[in-house]
Backbone as a chain_set.jsonl record, in Angstrom:
{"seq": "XXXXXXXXXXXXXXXXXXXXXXXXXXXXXXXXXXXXXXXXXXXXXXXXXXXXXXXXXXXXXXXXXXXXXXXXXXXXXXXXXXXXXXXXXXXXXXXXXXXXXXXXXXXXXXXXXXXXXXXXXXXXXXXXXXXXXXXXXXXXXXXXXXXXXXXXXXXXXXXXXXXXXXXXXXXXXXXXXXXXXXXXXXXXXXXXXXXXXXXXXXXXXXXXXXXXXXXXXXXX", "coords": {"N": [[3.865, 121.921, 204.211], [5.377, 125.157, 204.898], [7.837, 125.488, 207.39], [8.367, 127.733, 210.247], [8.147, 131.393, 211.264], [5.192, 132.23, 210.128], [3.374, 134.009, 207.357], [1.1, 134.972, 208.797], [1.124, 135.128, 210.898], [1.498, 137.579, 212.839], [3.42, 139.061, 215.578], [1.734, 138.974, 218.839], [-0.806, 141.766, 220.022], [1.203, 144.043, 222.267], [1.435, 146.274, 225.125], [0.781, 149.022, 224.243], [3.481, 151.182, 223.052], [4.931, 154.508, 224.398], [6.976, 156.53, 223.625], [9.028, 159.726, 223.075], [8.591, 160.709, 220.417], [7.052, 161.988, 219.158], [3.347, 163.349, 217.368], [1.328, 160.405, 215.796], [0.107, 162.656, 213.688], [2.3, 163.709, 213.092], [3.576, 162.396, 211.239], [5.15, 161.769, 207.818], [2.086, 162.066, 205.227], [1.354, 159.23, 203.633], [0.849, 156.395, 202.12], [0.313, 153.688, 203.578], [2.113, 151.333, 202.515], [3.909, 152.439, 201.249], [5.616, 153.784, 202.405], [8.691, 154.255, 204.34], [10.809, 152.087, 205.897], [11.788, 153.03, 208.379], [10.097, 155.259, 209.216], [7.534, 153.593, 209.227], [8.362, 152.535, 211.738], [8.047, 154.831, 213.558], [5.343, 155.567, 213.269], [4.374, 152.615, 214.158], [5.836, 152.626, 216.989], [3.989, 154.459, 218.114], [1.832, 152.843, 218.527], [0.581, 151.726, 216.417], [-0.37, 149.147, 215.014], [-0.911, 148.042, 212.237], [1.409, 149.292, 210.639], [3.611, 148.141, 212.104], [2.899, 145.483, 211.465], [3.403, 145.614, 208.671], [6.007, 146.102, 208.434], [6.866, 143.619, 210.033], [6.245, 141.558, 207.354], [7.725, 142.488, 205.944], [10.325, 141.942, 206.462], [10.287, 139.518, 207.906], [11.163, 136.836, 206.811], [14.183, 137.52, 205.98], [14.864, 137.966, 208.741], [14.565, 135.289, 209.667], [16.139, 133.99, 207.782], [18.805, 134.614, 208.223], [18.605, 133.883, 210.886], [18.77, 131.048, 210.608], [21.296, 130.713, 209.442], [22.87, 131.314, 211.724], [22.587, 130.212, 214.431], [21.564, 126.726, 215.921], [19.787, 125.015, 215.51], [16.57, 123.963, 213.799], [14.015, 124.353, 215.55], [15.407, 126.302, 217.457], [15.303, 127.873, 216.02], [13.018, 128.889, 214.926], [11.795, 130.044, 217.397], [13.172, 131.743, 218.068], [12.608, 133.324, 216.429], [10.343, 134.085, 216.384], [10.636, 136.032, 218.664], [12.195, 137.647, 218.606], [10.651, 139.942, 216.851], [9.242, 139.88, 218.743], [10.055, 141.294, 220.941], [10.999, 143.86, 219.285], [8.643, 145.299, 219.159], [7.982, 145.092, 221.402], [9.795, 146.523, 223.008], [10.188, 149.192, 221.534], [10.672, 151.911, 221.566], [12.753, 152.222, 222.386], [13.999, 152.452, 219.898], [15.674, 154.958, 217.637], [15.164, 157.136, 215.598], [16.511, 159.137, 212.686], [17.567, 156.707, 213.028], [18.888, 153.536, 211.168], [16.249, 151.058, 210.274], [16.438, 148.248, 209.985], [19.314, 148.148, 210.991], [18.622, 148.244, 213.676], [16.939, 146.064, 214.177], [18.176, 143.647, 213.621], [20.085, 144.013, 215.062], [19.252, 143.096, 217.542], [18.225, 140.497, 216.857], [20.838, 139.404, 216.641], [22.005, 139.544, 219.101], [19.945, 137.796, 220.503], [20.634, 135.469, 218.988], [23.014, 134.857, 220.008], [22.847, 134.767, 222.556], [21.176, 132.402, 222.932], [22.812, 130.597, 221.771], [24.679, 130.721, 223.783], [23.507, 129.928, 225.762], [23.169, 127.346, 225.461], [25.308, 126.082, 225.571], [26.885, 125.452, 223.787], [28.561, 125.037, 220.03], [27.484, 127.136, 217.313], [27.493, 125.553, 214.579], [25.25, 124.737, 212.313], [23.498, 121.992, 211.53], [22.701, 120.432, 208.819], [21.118, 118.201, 208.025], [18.947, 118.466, 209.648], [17.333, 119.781, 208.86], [14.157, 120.289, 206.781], [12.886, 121.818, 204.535], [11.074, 123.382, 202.39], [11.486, 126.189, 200.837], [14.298, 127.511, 199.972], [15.501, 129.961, 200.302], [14.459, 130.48, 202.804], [15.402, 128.622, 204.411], [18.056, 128.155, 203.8], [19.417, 125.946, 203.505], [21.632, 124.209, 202.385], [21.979, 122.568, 199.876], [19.417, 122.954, 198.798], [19.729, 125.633, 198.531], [21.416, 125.282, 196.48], [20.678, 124.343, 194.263], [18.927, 126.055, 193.365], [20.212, 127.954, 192.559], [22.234, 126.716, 189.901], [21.46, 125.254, 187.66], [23.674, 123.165, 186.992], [24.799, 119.699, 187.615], [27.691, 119.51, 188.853], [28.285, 122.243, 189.959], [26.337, 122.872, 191.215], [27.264, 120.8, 193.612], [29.626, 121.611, 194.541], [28.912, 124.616, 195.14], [27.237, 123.612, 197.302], [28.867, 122.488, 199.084], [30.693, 124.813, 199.81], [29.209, 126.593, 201.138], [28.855, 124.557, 203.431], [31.064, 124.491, 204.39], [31.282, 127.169, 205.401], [29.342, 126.888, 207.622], [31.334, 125.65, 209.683], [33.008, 127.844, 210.084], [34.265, 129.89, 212.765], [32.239, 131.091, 215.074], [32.876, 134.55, 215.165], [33.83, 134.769, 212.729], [32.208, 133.217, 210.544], [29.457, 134.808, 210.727], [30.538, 137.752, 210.271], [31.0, 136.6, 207.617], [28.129, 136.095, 207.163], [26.456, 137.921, 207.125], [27.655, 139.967, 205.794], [27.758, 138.399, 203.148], [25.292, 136.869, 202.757], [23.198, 138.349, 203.703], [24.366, 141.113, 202.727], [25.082, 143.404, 203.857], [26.518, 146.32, 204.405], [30.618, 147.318, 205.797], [29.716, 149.061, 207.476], [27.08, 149.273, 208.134], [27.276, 146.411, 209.226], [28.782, 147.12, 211.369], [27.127, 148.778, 212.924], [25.772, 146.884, 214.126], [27.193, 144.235, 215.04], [28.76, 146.2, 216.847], [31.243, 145.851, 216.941], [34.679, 147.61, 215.202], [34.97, 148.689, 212.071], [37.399, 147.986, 211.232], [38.158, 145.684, 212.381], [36.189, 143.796, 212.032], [36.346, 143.883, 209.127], [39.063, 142.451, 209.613], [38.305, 139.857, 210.364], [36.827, 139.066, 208.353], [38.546, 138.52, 206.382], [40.337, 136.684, 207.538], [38.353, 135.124, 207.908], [37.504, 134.124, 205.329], [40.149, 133.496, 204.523], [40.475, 131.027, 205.771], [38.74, 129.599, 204.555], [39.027, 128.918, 202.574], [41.679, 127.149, 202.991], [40.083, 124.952, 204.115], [38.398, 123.975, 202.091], [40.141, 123.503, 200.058], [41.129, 121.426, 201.599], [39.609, 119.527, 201.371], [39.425, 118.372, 198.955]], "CA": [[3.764, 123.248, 204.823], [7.086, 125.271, 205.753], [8.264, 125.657, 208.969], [9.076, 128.601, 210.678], [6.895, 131.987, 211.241], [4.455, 132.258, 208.9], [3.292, 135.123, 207.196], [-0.076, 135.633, 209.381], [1.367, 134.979, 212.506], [2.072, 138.468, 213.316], [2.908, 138.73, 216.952], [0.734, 139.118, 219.342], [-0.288, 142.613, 220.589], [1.399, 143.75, 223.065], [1.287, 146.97, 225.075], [1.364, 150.418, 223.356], [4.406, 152.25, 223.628], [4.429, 155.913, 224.684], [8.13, 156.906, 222.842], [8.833, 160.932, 223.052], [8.471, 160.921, 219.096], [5.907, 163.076, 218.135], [1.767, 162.364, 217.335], [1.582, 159.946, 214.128], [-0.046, 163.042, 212.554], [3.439, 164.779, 212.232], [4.353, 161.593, 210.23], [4.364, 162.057, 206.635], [0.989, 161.865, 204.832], [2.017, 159.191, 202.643], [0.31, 155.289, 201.98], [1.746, 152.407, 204.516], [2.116, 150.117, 201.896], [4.859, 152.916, 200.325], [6.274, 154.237, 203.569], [9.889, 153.759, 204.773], [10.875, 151.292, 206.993], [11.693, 154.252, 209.601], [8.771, 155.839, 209.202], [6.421, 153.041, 209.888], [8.654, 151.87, 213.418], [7.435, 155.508, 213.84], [4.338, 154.695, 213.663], [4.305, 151.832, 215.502], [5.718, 153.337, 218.223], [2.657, 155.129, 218.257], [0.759, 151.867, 218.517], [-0.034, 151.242, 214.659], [0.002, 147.614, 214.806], [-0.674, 147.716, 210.923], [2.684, 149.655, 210.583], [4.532, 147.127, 212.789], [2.856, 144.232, 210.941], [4.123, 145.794, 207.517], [7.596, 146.111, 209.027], [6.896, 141.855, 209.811], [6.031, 140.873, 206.181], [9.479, 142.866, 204.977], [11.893, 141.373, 207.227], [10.794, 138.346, 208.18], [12.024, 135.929, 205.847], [15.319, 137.864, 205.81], [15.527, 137.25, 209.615], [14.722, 133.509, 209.728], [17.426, 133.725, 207.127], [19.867, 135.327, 208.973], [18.551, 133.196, 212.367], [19.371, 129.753, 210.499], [22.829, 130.611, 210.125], [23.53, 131.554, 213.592], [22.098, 129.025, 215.182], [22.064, 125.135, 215.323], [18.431, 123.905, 214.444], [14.908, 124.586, 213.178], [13.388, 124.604, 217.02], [15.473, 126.75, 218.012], [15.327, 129.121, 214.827], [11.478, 129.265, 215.219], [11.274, 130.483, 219.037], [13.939, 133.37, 218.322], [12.197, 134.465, 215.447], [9.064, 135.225, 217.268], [10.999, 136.461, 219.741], [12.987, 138.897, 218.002], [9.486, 141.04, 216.351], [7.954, 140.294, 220.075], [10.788, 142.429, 221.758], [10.775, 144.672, 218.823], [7.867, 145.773, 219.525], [7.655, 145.511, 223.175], [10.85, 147.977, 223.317], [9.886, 149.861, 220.337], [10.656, 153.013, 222.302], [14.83, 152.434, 222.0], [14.783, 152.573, 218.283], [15.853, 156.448, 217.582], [14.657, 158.053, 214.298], [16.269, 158.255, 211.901], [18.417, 155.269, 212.515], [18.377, 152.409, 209.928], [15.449, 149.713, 210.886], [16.731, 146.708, 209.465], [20.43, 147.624, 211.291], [18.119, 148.185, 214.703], [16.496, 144.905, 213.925], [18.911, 142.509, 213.152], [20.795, 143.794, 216.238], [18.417, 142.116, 218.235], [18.073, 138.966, 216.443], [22.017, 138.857, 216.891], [21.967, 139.541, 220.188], [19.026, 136.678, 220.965], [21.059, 134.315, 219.05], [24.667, 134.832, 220.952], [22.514, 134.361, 224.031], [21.113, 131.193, 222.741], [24.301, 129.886, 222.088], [25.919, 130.468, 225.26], [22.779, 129.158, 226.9], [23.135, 125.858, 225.429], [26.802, 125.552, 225.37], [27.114, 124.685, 222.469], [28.538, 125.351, 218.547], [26.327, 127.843, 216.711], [27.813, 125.248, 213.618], [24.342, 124.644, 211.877], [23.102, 120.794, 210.833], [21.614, 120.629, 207.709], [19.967, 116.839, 208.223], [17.881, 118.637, 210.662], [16.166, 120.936, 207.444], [13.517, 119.982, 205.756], [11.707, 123.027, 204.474], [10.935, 123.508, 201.178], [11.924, 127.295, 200.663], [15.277, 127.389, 200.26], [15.441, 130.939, 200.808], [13.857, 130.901, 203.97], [16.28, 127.489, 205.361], [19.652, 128.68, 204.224], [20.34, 124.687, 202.83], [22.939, 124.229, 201.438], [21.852, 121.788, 198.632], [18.638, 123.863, 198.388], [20.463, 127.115, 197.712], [22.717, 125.018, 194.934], [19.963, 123.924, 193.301], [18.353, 127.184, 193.073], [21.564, 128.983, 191.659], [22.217, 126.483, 189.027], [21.032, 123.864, 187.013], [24.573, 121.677, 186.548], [25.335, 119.325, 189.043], [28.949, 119.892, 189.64], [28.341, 123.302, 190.584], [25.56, 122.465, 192.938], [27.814, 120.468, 194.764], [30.516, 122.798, 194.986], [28.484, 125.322, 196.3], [27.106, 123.126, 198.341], [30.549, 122.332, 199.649], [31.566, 126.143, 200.089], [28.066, 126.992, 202.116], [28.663, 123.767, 204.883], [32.312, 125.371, 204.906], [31.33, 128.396, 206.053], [29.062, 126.709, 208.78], [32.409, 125.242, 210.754], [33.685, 128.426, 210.85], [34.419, 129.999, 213.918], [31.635, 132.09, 214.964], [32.876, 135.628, 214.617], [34.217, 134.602, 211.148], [31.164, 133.335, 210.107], [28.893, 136.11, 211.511], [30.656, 138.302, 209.225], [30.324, 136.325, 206.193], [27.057, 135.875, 206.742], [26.237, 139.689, 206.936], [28.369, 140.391, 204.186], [27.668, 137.947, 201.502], [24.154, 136.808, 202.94], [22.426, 139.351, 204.009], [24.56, 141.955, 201.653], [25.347, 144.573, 204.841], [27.998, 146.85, 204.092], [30.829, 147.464, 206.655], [28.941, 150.1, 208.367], [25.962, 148.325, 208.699], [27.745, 145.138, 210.533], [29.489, 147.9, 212.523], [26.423, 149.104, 213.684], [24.762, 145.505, 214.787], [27.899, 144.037, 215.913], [29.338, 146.836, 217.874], [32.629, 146.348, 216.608], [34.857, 148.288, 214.332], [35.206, 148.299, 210.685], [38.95, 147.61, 210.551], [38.055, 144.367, 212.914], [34.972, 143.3, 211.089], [37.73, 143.871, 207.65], [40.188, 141.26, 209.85], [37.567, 138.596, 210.19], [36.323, 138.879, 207.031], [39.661, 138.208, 205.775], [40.959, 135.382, 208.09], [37.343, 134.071, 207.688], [37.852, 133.573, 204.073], [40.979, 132.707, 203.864], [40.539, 130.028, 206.739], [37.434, 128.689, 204.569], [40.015, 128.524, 201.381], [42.322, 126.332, 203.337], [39.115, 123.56, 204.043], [37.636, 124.107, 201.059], [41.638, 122.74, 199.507], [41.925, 120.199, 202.077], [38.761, 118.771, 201.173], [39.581, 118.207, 197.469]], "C": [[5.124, 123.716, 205.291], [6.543, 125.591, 207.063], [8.506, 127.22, 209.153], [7.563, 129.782, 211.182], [6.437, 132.015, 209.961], [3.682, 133.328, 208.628], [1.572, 136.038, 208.124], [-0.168, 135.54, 210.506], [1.913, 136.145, 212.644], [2.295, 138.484, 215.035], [2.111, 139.621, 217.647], [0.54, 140.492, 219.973], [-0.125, 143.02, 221.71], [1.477, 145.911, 223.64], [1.389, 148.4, 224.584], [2.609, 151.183, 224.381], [4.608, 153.505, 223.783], [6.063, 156.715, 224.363], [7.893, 158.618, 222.857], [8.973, 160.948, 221.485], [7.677, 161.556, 218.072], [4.625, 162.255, 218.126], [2.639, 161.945, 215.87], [0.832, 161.507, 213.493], [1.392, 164.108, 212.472], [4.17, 164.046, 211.321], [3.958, 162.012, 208.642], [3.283, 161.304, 206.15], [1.5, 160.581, 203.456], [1.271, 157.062, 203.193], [1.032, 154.116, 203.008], [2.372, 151.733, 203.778], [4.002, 151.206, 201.239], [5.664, 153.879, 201.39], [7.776, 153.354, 204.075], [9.945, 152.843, 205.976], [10.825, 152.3, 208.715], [10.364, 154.471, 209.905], [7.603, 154.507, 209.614], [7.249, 152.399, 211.53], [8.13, 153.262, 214.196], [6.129, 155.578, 214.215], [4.052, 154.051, 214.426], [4.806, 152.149, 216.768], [4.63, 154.393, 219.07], [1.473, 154.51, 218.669], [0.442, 152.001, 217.228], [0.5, 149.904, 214.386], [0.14, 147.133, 213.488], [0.067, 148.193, 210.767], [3.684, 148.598, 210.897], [4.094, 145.53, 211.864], [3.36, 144.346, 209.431], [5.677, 145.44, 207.53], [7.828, 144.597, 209.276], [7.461, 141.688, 208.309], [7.081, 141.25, 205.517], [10.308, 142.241, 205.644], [11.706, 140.491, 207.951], [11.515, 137.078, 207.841], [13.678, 136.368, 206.148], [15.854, 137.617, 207.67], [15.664, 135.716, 209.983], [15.982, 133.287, 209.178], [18.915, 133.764, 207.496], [20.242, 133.901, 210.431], [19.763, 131.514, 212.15], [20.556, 129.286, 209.919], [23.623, 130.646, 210.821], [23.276, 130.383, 214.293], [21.96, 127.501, 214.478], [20.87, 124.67, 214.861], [17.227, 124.798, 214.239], [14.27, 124.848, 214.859], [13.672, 126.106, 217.449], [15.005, 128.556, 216.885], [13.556, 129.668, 214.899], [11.09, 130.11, 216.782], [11.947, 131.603, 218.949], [13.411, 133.839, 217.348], [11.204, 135.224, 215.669], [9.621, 136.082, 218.008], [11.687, 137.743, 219.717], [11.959, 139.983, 217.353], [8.998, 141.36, 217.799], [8.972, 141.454, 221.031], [11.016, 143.417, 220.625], [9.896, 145.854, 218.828], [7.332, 146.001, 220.654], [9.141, 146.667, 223.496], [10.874, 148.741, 222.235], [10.511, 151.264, 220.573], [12.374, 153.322, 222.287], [14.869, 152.37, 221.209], [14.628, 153.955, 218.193], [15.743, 156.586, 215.846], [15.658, 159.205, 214.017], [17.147, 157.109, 211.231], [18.131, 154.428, 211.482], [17.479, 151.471, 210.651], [16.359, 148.727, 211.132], [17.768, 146.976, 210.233], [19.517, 147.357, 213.09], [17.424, 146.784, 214.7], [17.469, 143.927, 213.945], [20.211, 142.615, 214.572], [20.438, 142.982, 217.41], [18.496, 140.981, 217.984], [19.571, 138.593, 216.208], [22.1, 138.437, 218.559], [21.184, 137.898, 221.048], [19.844, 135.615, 220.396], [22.624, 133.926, 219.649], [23.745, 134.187, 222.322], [21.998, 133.062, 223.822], [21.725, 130.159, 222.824], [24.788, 129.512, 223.397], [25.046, 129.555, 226.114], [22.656, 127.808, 226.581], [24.584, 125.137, 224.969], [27.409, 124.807, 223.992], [27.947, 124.949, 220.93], [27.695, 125.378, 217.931], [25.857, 126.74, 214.992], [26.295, 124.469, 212.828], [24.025, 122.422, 210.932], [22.087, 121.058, 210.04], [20.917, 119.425, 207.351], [19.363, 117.371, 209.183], [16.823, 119.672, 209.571], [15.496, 119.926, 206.793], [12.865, 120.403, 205.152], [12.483, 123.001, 203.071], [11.819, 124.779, 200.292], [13.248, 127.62, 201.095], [15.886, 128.72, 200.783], [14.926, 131.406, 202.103], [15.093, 129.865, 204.895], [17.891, 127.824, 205.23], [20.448, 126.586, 203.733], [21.224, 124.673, 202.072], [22.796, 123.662, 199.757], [21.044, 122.059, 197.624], [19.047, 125.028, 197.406], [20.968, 127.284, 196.122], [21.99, 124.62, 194.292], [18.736, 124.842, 192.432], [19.212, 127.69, 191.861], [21.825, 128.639, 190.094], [21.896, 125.641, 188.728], [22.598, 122.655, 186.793], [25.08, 121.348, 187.9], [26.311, 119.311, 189.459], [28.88, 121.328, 190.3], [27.426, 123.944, 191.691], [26.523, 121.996, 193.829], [29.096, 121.068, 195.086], [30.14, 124.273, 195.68], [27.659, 125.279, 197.483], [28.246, 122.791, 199.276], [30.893, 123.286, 200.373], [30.365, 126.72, 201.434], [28.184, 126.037, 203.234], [30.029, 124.232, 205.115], [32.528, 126.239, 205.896], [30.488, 127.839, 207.454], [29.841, 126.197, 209.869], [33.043, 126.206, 210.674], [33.456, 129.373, 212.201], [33.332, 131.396, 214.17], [31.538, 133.772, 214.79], [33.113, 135.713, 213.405], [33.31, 134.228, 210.653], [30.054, 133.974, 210.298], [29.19, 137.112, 210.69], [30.892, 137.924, 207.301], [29.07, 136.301, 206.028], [26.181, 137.235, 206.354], [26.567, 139.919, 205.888], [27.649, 140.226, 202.664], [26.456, 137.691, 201.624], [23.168, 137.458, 202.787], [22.951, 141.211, 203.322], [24.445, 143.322, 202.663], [26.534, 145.165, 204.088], [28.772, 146.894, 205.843], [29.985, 147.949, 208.048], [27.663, 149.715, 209.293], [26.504, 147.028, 209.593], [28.336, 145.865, 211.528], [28.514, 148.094, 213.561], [25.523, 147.874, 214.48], [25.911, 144.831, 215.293], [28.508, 144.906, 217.37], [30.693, 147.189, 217.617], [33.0, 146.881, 215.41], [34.748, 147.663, 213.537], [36.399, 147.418, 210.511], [39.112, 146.033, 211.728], [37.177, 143.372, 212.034], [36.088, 143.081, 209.375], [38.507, 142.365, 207.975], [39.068, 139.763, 209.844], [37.486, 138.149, 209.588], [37.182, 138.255, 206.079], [40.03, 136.893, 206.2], [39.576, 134.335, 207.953], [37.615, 133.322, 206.452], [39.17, 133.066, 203.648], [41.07, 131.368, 205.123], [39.642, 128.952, 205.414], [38.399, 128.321, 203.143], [40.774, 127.093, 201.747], [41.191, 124.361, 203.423], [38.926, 122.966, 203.044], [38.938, 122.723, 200.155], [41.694, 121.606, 200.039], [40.734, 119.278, 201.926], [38.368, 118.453, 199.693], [39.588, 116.74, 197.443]], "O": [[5.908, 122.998, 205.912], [5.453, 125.83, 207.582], [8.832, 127.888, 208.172], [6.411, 129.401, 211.393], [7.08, 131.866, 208.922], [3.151, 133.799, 209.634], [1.163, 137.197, 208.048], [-1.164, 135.752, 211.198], [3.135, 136.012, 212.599], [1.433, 137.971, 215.748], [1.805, 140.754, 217.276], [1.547, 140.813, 220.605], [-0.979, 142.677, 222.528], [1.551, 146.769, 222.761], [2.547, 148.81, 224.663], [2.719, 151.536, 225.556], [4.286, 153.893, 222.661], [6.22, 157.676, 225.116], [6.734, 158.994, 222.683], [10.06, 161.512, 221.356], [7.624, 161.639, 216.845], [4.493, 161.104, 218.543], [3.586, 162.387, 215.22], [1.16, 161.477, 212.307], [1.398, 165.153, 211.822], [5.105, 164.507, 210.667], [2.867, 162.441, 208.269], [3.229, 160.102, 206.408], [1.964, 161.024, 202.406], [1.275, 156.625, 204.344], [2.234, 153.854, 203.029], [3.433, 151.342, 204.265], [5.018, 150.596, 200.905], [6.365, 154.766, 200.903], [7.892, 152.131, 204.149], [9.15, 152.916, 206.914], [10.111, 152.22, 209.715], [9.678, 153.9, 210.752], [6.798, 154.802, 210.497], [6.528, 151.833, 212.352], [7.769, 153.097, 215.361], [5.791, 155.645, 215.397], [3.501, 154.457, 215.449], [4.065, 151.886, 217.715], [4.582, 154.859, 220.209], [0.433, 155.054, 219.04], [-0.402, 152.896, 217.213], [1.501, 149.596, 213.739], [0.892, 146.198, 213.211], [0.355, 147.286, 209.986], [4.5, 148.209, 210.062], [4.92, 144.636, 211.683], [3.73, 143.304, 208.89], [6.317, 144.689, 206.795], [8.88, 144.145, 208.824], [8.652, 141.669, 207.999], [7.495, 140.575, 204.575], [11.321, 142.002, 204.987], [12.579, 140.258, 208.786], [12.31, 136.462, 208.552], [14.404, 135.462, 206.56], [16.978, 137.186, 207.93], [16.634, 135.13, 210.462], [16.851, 132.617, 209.737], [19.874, 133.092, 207.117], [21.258, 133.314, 210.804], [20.714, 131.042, 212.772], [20.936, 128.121, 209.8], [24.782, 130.231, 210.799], [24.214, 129.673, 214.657], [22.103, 127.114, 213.318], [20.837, 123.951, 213.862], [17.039, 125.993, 214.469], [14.177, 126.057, 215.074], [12.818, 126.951, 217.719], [14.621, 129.707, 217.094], [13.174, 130.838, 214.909], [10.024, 130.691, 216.983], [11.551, 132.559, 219.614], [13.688, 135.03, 217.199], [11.0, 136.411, 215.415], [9.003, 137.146, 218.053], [11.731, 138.635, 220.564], [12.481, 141.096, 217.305], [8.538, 142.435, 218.185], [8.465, 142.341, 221.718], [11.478, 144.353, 221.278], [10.201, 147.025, 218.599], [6.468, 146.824, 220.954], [9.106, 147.544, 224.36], [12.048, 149.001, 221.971], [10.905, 151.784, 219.528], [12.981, 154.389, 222.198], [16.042, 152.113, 220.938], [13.553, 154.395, 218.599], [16.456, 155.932, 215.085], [15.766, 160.131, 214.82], [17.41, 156.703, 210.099], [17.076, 154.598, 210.871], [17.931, 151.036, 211.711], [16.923, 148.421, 212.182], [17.842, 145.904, 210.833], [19.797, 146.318, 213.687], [17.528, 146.412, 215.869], [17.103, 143.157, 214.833], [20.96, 141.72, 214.964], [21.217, 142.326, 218.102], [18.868, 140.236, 218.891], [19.748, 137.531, 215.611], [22.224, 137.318, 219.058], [21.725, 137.167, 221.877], [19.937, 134.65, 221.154], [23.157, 132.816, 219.653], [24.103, 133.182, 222.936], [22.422, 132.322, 224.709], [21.548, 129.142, 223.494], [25.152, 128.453, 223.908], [25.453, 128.708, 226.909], [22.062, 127.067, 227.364], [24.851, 124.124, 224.322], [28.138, 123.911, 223.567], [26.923, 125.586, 220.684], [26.98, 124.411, 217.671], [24.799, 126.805, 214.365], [26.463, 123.25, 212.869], [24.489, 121.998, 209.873], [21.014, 121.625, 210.246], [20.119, 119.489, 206.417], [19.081, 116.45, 209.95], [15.69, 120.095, 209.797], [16.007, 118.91, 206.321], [11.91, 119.681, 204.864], [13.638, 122.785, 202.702], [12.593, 124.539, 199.365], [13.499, 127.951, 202.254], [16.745, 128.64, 201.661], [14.961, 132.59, 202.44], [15.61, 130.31, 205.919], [18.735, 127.798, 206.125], [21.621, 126.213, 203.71], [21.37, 125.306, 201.027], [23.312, 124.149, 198.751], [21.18, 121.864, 196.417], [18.859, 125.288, 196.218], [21.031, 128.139, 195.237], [22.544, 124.321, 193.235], [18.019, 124.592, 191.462], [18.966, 127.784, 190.658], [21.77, 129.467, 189.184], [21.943, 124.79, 189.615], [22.453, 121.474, 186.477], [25.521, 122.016, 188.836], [26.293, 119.09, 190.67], [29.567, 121.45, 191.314], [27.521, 124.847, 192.522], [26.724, 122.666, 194.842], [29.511, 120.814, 196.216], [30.822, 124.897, 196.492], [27.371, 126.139, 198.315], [28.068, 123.073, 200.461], [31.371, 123.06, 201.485], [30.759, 127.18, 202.506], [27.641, 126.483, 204.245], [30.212, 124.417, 206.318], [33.35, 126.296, 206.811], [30.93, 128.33, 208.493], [29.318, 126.189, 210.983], [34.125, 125.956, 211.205], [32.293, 129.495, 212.585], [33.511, 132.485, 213.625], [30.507, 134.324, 214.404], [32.673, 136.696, 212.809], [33.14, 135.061, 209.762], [29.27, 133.267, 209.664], [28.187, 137.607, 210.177], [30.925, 138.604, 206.275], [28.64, 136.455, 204.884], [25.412, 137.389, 205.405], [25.773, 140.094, 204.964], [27.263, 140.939, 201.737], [25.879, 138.157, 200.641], [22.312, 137.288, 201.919], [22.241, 142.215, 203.386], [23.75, 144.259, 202.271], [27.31, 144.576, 203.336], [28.125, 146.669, 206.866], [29.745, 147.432, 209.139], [27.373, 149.793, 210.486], [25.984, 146.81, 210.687], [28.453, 145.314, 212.622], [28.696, 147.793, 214.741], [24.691, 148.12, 215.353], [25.666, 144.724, 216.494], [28.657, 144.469, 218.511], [31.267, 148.251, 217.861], [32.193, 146.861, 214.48], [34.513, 146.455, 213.59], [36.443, 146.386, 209.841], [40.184, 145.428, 211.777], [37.569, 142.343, 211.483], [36.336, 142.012, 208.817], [38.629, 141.43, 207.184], [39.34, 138.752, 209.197], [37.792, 136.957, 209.546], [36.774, 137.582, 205.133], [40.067, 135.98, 205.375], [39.647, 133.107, 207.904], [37.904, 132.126, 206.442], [39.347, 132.363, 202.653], [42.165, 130.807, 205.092], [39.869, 127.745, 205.345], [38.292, 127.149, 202.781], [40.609, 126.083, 201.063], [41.45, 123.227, 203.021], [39.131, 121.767, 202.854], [38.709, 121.564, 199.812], [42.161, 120.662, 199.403], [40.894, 118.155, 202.404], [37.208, 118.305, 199.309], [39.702, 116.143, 196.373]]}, "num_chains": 1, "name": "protein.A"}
């Protein structure tokens, strides 16, 4: 069985929010299943728990994904992932229409895992003998990932190599690789969930990678 949330654990509900956003009937007339991410936090701000549980089943995987590069183990990656839909939806009322979801989302589940961090003093730097989940797409393994990508084994273990790389680097430098190349944000989008600029987010990105070049060499 994997670990983590699971797709019928929506969380639990929690009180309706009363957002100045209009009734749902000024939302467009238009199927949930084929409705924008916006548009159904609309919704749910309305109380449409089946809106908010659609908005789950799209972006959870992609935050676990996100979580179990920030952070150091499976425990902790499971308690912020609930935790990050359950204040989604309990402050539903600060997401402004028609911001991007996913950048309003994922700001949160940054946010929860910086505070994690600090609260356990620790390096965010991720152990991968603590994984054992099947779905490599959901764990972020390293060996997983490389065995997904390609079938020859030198190039599994080279990108197994380049993926535990990136987990010793220094958390703002890896933070924006992981956005980047992970999760496939553009600037703009990490601008808007970090906070900081582009032309900082640019310098990271840069000294990240060329920091992870230098390992990568000295571990030939």
């Amino acid at each position: 069985m994997k670990r983590g949330i699971r797709d019928n654990q929506t969380p639990s509900p929690l009180p309706q929010t009363n957002p100045s956003v209009g009734s749902s009937d000024e939302l467009p007339a238009v199927a949930l299943g084929r409705a924008s991410d916006e548009d159904l936090m609309r919704r749910a701000q309305n109380g449409d728990q089946q809106a908010f549980g659609l908005l789950y089943e799209r972006y959870n995987q992609a935050v676990l994904s996100f979580l179990y590069r920030m952070v150091g183990n499976i425990e902790d990656v499971e308690s912020i992932g609930q935790e990050v839909f359950l204040r989604a939806f309990r402050f539903a009322s600060t997401y402004r229409y028609p911001a991007k979801f996913s950048t309003w989302l994922f700001t949160i589940a940054r946010n929860l895992a910086i505070n994690n961090t600090r609260r356990k003093k620790r390096s965010p730097v991720r152990n991968f003998a603590e994984l054992r989940i099947e779905n490599a797409d959901q764990t972020g393994d390293a060996r997983l990932i490389a065995s997904k990508a390609t079938p020859n084994p030198e190039e599994q273990e080279e990108i197994a190599r380049i993926l535990k790389a990136i987990d010793e680097l220094p958390r703002d430098q890896k933070e924006v690789i992981v956005m980047g190349i992970f999760q496939d944000m553009t600037y703009a989008e990490m601008e808007a969930v970090t906070g900081a600029k582009a032309v900082t987010l640019r310098s990271r990105m840069f000294h990240g990678l060329k920091k992870l070049a230098r390992m990568l060499k000295a571990d030939e």
